[in-house]
KOLGU-4560 file (N, C-alpha, C; in nm, 3 decimals, padded with zeros to 5 digits):
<recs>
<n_xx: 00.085 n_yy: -00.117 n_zz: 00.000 ca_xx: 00.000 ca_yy: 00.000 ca_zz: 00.000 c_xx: 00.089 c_yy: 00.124 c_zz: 00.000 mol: A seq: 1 type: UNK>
<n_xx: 00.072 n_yy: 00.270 n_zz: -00.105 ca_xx: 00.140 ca_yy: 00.362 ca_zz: -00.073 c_xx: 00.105 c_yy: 00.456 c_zz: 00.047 mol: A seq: 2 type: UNK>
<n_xx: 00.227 n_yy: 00.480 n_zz: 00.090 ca_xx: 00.257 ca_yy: 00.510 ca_zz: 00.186 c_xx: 00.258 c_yy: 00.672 c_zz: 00.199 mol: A seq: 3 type: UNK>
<n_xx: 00.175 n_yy: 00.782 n_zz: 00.252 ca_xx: 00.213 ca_yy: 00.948 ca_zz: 00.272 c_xx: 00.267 c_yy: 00.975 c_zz: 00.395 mol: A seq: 4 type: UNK>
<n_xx: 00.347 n_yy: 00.957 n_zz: 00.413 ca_xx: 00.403 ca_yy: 01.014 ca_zz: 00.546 c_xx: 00.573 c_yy: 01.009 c_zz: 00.566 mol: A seq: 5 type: UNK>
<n_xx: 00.601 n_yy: 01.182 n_zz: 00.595 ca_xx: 00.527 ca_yy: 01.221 ca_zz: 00.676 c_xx: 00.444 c_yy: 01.371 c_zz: 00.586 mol: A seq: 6 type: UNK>
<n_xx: 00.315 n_yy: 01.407 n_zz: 00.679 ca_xx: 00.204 ca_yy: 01.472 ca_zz: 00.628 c_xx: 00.270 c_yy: 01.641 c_zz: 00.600 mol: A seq: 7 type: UNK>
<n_xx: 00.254 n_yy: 01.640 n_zz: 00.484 ca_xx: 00.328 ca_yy: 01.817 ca_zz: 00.471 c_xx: 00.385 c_yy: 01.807 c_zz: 00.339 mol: A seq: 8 type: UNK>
<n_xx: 00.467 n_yy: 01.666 n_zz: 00.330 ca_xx: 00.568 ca_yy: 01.686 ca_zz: 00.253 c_xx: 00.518 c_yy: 01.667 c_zz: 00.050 mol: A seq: 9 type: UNK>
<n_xx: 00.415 n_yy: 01.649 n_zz: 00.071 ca_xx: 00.386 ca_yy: 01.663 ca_zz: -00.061 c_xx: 00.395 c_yy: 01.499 c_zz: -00.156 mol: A seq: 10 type: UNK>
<n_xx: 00.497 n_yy: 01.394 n_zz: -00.118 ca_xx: 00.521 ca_yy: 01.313 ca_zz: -00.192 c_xx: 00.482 c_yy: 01.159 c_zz: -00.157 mol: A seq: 11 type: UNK>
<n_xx: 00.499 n_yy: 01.038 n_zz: -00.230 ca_xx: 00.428 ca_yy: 00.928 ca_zz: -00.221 c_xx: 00.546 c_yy: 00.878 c_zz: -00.240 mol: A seq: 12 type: UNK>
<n_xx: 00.522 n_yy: 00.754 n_zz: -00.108 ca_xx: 00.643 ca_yy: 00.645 ca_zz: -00.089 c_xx: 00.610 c_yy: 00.477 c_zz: -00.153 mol: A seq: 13 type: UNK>
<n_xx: 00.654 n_yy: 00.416 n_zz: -00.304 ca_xx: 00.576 ca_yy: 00.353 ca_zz: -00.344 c_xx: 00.440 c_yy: 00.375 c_zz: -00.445 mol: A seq: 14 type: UNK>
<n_xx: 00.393 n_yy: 00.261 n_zz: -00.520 ca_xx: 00.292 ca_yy: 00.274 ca_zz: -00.588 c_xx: 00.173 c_yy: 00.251 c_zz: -00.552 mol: A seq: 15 type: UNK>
<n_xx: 00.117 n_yy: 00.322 n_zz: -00.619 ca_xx: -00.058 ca_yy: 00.247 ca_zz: -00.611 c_xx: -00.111 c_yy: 00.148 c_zz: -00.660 mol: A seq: 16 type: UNK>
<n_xx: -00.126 n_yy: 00.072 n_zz: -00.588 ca_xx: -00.139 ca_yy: -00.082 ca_zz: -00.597 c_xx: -00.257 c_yy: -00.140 c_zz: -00.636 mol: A seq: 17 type: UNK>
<n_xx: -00.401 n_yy: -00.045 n_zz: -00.606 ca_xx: -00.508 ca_yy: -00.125 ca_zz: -00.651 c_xx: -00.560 c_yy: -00.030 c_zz: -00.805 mol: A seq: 18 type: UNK>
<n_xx: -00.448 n_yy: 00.040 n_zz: -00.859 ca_xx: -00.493 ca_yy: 00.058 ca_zz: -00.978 c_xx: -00.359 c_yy: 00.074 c_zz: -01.100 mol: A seq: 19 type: UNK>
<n_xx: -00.413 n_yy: 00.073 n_zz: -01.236 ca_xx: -00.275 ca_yy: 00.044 ca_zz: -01.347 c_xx: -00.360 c_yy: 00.146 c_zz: -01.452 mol: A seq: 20 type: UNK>
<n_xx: -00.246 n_yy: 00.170 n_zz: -01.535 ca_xx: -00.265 ca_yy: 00.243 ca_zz: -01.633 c_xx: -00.226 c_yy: 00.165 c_zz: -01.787 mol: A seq: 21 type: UNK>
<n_xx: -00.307 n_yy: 00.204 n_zz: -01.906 ca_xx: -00.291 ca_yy: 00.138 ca_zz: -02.024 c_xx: -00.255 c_yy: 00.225 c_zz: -02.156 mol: A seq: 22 type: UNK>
<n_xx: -00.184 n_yy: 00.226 n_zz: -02.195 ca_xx: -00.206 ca_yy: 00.304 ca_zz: -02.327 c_xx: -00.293 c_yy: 00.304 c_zz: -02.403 mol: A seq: 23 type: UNK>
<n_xx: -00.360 n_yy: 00.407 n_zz: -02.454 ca_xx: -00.442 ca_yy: 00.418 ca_zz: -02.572 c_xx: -00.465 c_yy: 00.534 c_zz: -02.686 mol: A seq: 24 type: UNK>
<n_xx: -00.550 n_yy: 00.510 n_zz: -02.785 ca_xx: -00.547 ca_yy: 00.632 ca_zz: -02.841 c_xx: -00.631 c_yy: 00.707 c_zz: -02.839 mol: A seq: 25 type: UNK>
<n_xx: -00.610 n_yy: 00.838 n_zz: -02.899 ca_xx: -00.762 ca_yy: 00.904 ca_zz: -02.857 c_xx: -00.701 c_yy: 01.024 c_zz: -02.996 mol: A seq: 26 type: UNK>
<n_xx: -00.760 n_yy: 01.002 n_zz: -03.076 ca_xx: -00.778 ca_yy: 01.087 ca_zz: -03.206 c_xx: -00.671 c_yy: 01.084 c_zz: -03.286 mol: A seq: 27 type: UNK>
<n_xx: -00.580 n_yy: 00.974 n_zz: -03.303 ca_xx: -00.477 ca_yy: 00.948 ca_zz: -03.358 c_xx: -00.347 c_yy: 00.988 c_zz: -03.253 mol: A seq: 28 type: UNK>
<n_xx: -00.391 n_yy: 01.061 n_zz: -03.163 ca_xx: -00.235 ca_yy: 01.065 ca_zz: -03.046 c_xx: -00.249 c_yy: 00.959 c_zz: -02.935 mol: A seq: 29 type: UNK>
<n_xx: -00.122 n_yy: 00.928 n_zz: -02.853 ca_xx: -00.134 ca_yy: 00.849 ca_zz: -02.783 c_xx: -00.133 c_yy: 00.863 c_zz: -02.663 mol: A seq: 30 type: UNK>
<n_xx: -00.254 n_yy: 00.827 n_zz: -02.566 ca_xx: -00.256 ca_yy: 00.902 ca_zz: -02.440 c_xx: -00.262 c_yy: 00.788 c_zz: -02.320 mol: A seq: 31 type: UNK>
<n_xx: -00.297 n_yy: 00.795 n_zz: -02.207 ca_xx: -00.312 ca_yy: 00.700 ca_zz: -02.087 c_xx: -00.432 c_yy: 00.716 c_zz: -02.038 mol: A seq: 32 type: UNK>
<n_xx: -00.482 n_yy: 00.589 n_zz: -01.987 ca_xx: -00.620 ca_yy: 00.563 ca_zz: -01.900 c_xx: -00.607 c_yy: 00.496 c_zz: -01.767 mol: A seq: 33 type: UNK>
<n_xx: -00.591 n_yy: 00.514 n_zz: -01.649 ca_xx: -00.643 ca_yy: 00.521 ca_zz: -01.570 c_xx: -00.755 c_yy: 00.385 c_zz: -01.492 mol: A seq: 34 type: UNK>
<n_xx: -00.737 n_yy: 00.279 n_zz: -01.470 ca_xx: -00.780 ca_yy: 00.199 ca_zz: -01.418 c_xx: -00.797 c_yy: 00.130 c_zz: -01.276 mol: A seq: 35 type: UNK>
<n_xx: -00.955 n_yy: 00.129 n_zz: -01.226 ca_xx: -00.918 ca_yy: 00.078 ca_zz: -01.062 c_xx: -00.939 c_yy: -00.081 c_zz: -01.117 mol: A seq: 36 type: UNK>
<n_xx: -00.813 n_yy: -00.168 n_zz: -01.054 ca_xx: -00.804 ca_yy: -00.280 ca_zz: -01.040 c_xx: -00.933 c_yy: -00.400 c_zz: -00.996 mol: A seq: 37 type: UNK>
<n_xx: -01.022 n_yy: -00.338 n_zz: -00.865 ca_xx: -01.124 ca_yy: -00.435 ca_zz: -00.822 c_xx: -01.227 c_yy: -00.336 c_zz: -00.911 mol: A seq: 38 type: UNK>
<n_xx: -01.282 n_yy: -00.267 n_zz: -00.929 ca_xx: -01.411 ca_yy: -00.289 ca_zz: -01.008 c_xx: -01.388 c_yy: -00.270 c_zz: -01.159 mol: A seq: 39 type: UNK>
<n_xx: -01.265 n_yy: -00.253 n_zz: -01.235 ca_xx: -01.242 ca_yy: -00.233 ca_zz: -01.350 c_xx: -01.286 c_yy: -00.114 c_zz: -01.445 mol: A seq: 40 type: UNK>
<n_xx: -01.287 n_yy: -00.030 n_zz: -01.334 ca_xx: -01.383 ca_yy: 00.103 ca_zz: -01.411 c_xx: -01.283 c_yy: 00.179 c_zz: -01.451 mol: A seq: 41 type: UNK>
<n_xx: -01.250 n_yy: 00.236 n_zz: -01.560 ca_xx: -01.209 ca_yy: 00.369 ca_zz: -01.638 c_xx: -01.199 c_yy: 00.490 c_zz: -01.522 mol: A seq: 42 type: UNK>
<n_xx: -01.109 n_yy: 00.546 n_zz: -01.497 ca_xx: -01.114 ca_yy: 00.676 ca_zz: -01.333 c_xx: -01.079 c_yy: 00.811 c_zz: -01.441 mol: A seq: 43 type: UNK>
<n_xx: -00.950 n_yy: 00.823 n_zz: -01.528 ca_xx: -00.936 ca_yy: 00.905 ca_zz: -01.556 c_xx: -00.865 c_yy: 00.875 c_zz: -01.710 mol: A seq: 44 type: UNK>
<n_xx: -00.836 n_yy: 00.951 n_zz: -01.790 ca_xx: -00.752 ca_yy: 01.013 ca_zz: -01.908 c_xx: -00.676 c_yy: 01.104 c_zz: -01.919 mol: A seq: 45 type: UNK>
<n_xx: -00.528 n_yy: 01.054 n_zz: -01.965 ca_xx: -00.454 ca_yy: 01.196 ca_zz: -01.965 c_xx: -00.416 c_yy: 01.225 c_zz: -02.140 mol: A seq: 46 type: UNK>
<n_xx: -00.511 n_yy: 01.281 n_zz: -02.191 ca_xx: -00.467 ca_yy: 01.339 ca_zz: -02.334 c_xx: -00.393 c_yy: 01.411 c_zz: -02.369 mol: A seq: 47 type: UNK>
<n_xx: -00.295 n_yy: 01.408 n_zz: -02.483 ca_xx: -00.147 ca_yy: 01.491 ca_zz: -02.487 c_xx: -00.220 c_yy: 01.643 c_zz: -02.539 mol: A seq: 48 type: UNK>
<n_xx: -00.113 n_yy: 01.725 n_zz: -02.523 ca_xx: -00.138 ca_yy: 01.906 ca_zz: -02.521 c_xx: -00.145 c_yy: 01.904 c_zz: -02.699 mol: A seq: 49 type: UNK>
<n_xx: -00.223 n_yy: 02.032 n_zz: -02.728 ca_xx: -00.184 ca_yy: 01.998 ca_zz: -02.834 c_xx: -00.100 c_yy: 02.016 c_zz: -02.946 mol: A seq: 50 type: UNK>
<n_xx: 00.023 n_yy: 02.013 n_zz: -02.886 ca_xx: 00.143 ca_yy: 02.101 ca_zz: -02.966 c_xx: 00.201 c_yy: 01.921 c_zz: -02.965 mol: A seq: 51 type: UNK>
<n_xx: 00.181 n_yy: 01.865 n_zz: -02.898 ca_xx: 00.253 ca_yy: 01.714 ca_zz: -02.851 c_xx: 00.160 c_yy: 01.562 c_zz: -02.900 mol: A seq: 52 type: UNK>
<n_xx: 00.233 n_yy: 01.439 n_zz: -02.959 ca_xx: 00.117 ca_yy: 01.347 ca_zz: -02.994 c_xx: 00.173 c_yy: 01.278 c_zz: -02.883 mol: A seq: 53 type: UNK>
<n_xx: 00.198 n_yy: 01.295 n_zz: -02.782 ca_xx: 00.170 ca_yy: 01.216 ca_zz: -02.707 c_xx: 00.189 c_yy: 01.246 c_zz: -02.558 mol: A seq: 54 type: UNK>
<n_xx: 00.067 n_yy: 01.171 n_zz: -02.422 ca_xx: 00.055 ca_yy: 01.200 ca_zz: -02.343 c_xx: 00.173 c_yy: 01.203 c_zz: -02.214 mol: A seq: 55 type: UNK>
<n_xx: 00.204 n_yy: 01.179 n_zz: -02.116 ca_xx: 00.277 ca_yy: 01.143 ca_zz: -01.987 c_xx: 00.216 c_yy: 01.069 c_zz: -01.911 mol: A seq: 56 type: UNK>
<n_xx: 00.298 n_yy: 00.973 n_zz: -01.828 ca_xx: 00.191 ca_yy: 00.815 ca_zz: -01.804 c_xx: 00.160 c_yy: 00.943 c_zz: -01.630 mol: A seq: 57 type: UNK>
<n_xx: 00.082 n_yy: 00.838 n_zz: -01.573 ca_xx: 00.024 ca_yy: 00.893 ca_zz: -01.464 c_xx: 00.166 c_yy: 00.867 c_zz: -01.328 mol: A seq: 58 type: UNK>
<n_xx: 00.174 n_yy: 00.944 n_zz: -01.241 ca_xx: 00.275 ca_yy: 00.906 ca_zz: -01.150 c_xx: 00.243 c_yy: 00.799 c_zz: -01.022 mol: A seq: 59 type: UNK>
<n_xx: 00.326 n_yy: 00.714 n_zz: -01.037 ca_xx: 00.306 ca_yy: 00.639 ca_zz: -00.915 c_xx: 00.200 c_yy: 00.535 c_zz: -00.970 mol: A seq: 60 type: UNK>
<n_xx: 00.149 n_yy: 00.502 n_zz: -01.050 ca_xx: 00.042 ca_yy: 00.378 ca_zz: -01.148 c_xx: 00.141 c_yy: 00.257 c_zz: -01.180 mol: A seq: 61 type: UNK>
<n_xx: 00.075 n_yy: 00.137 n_zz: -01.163 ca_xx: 00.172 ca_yy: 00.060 ca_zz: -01.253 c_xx: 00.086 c_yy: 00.048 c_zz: -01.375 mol: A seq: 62 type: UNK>
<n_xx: 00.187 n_yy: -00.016 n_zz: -01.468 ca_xx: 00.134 ca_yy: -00.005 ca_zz: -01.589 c_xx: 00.088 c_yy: -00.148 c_zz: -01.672 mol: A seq: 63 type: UNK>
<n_xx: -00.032 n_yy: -00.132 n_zz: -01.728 ca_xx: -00.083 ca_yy: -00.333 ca_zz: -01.775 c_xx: -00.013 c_yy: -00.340 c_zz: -01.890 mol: A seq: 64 type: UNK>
<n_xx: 00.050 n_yy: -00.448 n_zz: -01.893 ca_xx: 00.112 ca_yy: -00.549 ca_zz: -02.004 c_xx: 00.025 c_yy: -00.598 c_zz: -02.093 mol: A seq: 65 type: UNK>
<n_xx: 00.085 n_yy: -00.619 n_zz: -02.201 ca_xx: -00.050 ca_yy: -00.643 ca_zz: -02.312 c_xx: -00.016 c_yy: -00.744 c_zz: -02.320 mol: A seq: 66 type: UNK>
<n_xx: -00.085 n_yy: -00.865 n_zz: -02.326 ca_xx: -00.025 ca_yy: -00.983 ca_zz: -02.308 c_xx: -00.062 c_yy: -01.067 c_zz: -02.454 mol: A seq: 67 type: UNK>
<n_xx: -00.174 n_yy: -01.011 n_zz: -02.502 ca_xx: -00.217 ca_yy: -01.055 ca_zz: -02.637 c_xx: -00.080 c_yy: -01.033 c_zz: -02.732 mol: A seq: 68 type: UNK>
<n_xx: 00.019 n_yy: -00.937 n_zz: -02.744 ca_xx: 00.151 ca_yy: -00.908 ca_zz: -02.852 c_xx: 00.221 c_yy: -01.001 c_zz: -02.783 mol: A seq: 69 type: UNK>
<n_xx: 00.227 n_yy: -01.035 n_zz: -02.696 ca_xx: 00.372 ca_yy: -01.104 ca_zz: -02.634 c_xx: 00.311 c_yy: -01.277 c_zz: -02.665 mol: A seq: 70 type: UNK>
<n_xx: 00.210 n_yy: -01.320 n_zz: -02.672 ca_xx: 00.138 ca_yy: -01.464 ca_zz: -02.700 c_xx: 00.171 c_yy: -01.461 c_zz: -02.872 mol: A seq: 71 type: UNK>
<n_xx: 00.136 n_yy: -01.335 n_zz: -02.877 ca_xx: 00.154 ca_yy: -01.405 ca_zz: -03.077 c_xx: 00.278 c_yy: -01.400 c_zz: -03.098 mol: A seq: 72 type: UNK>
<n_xx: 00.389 n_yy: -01.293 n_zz: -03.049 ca_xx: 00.516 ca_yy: -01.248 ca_zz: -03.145 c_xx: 00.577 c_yy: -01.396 c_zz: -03.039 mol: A seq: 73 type: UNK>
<n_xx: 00.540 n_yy: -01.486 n_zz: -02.965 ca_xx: 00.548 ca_yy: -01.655 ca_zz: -02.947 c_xx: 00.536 c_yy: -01.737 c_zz: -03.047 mol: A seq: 74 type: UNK>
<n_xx: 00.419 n_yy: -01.751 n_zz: -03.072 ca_xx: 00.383 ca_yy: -01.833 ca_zz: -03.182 c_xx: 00.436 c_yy: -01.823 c_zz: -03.293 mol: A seq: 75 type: UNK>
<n_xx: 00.462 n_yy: -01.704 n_zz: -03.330 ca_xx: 00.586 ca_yy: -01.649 ca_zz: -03.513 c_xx: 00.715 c_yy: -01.696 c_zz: -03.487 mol: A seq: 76 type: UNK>
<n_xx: 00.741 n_yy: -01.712 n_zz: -03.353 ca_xx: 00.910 ca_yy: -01.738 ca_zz: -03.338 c_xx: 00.927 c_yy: -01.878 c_zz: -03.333 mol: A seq: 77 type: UNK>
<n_xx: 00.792 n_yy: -01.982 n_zz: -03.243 ca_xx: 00.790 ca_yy: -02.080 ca_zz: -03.263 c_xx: 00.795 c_yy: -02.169 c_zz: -03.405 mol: A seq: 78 type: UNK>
<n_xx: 00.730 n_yy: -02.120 n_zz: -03.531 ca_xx: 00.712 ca_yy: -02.147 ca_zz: -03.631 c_xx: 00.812 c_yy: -02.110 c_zz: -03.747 mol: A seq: 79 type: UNK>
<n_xx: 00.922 n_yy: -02.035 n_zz: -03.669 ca_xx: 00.987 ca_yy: -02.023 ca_zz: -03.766 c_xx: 01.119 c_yy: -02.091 c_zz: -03.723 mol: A seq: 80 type: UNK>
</recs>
């Protein structure tokens, strides 16, 4: 569990554990979403500025692995 203390100082010891962040897109740029772990709901979006195509991940989030690219680019290496 992250940890605030001590109280004043502004910063977080550790991650946040019951939620992850995913890449996605959102109008051809690439931004981050925001996920709570137990009910699977969508919390927030961070869309890039628009001088920039792309966003900054959230601080202190871990981040989900796509596990669907890593199962196939398996199977192509197996077969070849």
């Amino acid at each position: 569990m992250a940890v605030n203390k001590p109280t004043g100082d502004n910063t977080r010891k550790g991650a946040v554990k019951t939620r992850s962040q995913t890449k996605t897109t959102i109008g051809g740029a690439s931004g981050w979403t925001k996920r709570n772990q137990s009910s699977g709901e969508f919390m927030a979006v961070k869309k890039p500025k628009k001088t920039k195509k792309a966003a900054k991940k959230f601080k202190g989030v871990r981040v989900e692995k796509k596990k669907a690219k890593k199962a196939a680019k398996k199977k192509t290496a197996k077969k070849r």
